[in-house]
C-alpha positions in Angstrom: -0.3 -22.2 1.1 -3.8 -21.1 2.1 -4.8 -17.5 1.8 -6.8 -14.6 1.4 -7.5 -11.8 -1.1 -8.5 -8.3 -0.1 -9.7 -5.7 -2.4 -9.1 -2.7 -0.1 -9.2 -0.1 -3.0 -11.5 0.2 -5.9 -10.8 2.2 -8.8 -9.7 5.5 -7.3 -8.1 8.4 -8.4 -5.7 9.8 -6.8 -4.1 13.4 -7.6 -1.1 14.5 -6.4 -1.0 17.4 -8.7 -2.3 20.6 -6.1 1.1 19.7 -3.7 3.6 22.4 -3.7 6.9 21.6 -5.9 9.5 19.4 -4.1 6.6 18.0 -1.7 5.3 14.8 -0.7 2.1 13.9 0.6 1.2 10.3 2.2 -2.7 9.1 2.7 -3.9 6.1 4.5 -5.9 4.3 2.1 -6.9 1.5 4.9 -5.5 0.9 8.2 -5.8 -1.9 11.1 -6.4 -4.8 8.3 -5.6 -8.0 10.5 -2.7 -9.7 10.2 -2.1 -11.8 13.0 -3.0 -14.8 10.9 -0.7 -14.7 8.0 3.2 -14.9 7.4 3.5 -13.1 4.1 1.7 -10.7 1.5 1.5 -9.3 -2.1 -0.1 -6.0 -3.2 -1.6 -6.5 -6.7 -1.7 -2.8 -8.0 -3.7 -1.8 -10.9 -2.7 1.2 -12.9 -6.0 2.0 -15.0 -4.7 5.7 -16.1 -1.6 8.0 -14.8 0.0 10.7 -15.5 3.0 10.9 -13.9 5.5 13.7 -15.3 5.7 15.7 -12.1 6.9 13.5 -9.8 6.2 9.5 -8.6 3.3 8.2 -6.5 3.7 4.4 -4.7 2.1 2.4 -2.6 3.8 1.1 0.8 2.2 -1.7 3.5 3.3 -0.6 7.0 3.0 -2.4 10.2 0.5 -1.0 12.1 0.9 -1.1 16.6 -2.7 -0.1 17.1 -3.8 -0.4 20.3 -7.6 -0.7 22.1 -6.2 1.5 25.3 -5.2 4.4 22.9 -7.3 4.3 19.3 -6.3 8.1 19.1 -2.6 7.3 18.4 -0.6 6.0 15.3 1.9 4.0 15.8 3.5 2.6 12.4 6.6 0.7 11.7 9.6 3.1 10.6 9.7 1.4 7.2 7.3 -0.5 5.5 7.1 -4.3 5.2 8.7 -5.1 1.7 10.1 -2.0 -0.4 7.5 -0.7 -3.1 7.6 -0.4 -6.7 7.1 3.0 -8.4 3.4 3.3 -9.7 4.2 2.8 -14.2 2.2 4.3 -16.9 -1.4 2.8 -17.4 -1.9 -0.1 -17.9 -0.1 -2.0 -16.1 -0.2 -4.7 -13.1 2.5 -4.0 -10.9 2.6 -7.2 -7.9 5.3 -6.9 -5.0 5.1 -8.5 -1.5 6.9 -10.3 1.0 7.2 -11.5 4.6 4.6 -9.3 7.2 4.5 -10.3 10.9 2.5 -8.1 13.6 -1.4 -7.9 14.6 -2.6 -5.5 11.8 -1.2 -3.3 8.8 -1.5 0.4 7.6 -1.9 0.6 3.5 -0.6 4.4 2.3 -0.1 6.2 -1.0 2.2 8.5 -1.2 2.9 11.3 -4.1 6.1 13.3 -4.6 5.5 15.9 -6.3 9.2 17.4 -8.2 7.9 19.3 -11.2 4.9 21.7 -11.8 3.6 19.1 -14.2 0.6 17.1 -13.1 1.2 13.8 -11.0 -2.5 11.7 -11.0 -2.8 8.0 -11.0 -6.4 6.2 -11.0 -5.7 2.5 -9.4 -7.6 0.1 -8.3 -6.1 -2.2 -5.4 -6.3 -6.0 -3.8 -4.1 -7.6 -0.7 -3.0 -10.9 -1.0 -2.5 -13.0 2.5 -1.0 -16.1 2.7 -0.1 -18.7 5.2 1.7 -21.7 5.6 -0.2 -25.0 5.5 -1.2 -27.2 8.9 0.7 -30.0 7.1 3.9 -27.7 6.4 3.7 -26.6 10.2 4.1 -29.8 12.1 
């Protein structure tokens, strides 16, 4: 399979910790990343430091319907693509993936706050695209 890698975050921190108790709070970390070329993808994840007793923060790779005749609008897929895996204590590589079809993708983090103990997480993220082969296609 050919492919592509995509560091879409650097080492970030992200902090969770300020929500009110028994709230969640999503960001879009990147949106309208193209893939209209590729069949399937992984998200490698790196958990450099996290501190995660109030709650869990993850990572989720929606499809993304955004359109040139209305930029103004979000339209994202009800679910994401593949289900994510629960950002772990530092450190730690965390890879999960699979099939994505569309034009372009939405990459969020979300943070669920459920105690009033702190919920941070610094991580540094890359997007792996892959598609099939010419040979494989004929």
């Amino acid at each position: 399979m050919a492919g592509i890698l995509l560091p879409l975050v650097p080492k970030r921190v992200f902090d969770f910790s300020t929500l009110q108790q028994m709230t969640k709070q999503t960001v879009v970390i990147a949106e309208r990343i193209d893939i209209s070329q590729y069949v399937d993808g992984i998200i490698a994840l790196r958990v450099h430091d996290a501190v995660l007793t109030g709650g869990t923060i993850s990572v989720d790779l929606f499809g993304d319907g955004y359109c040139h005749e209305d930029p103004t609008q979000l339209f994202l897929t009800s679910s994401p693509f593949f289900a994510s895996v629960p950002v772990a204590a530092a450190p730690t590589l965390l890879t999960y993936g699979g099939t994505i079809l569309g034009t372009y993708a939405s990459l969020q983090i979300s943070g669920n706050l459920t105690s009033a103990a702190a919920l941070t997480a610094t991580v540094s993220l890359d997007l792996i695209l892959r598609t099939p082969d010419d040979e494989s296609m004929s």
